[in-house]
N, C-alpha and C positions, 0 to 999 in steps of 0.2 A: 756332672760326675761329682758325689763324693767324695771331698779333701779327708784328711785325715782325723782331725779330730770330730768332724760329723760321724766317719764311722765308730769313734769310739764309744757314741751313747749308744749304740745298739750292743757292746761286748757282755757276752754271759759268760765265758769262759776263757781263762790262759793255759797255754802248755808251755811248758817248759824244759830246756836242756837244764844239765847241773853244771858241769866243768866247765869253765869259760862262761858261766855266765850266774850263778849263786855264789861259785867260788874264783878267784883271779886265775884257776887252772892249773896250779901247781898242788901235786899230790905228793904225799910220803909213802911207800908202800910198807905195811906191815906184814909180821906173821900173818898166816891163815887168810890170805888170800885177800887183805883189808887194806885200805888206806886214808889215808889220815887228810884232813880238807877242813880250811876256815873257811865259816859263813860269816858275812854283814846280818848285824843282830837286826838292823832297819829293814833288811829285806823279808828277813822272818817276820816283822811285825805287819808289814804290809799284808804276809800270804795269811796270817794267821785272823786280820781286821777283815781282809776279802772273803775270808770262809766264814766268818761270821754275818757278814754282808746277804751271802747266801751266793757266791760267784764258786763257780767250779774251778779247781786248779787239779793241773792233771802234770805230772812229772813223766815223762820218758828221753831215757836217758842210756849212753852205753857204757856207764860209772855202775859198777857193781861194790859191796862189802855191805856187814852190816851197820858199821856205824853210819852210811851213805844210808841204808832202809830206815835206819833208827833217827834221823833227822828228820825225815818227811812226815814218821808217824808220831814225833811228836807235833810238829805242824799240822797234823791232820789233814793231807792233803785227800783231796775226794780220790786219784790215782796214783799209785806209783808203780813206775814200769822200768826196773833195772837192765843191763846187760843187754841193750837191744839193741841190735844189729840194722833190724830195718823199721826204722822209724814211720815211712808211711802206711806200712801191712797195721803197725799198732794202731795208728791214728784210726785209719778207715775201721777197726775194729769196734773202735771206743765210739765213733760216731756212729754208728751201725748199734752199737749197743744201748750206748745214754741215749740217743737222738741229739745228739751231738749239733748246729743247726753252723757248720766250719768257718760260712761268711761271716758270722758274731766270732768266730776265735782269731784269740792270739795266740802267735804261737814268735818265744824267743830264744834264737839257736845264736852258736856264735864260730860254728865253723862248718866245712864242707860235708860231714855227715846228717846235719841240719837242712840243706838245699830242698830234699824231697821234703818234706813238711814244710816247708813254708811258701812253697807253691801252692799246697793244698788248704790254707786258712785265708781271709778273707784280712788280716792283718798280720803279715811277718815282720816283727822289729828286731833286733840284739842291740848289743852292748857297743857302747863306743871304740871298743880292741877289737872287736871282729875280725873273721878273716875277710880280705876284701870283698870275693865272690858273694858273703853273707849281706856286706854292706848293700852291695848293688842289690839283692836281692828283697833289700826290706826297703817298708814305706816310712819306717822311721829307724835312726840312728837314735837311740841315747844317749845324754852329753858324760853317762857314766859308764866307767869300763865294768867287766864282768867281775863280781866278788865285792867291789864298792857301791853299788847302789843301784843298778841299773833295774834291776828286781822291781825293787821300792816305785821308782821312775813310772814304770808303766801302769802298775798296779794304783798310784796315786792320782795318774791322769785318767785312769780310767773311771774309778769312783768319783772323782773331780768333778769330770763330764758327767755325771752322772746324779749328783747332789748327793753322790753316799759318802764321802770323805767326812772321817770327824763327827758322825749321829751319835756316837758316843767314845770314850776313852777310857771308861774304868773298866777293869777287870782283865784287860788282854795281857796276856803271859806269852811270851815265846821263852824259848832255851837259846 
């Protein structure tokens, strides 16, 4: 069988929650339906070095506004899927559509709306705050909570595994 970091040289693609796990999960609600949310700049630079990599990162998440749309599309993430209710009808969509291959994903939740998708990926990890049920359910724990680094974490061990970490450093911009 398979330990953990063997299956990480096979990873083409992450998915990911937002709340609890880009951000520490505290939101401010504003006018028009929006809310206000700190990202780790590190985790941006990860998504932003992975897409240049040539790795799919796909967001669905049930964090709706548009400063939450307007983060991912400067990250340029390959998807983003707000307001979503049932996380695995999305999944099965996007694999059925990309050809998606779910045993190479990752997929990082960090609380019980997460469960069904990370059944369905061939690697389920979160954040070191998780909710417990999330813990037991992934093959890794990272040593960082959601909003501080945990992002960065997997994305780093992935390319890592991979010999893609660091092939180059100029030019990468995140916000």
């Amino acid at each position: 069988m398979e330990n953990f970091k063997e299956k990480l040289t096979r990873v083409d693609t992450f998915v990911f929650d937002v709340d609890g796990v880009f951000t520490e999960g505290g939101i401010v609600p504003l006018p028009h339906d929006d809310f206000l949310r700190t990202y780790y700049a590190r985790d941006g630079y990860a998504v932003t070095y992975a897409i240049s990599e040539g790795y799919r990162i796909y967001i669905i998440t049930g964090g709706r506004g548009e400063l939450l749309r307007d983060r991912f599309a400067k990250l340029k993430v390959t998807g983003f899927f707000p307001n979503v209710g049932d996380k695995p009808a999305v999944l099965r969509e996007l694999a059925e559509r990309d050809g998606l291959d779910l045993e190479n994903t990752i997929y990082m939740g960090d609380d019980i709306p997460d469960l069904g998708v990370m059944g369905m990926v061939g690697l389920p990890v979160c954040p070191a705050d998780a909710a417990h049920e999330i813990v037991e359910a992934s093959i890794y724990v990272s040593q960082y909570a959601g909003g501080r680094g945990c992002v960065r974490d997997i994305i780093e061990q992935v390319l890592r595994s991979q010999g893609r970490w660091l092939r180059h450093t100029i030019g990468m911009h995140t916000i």
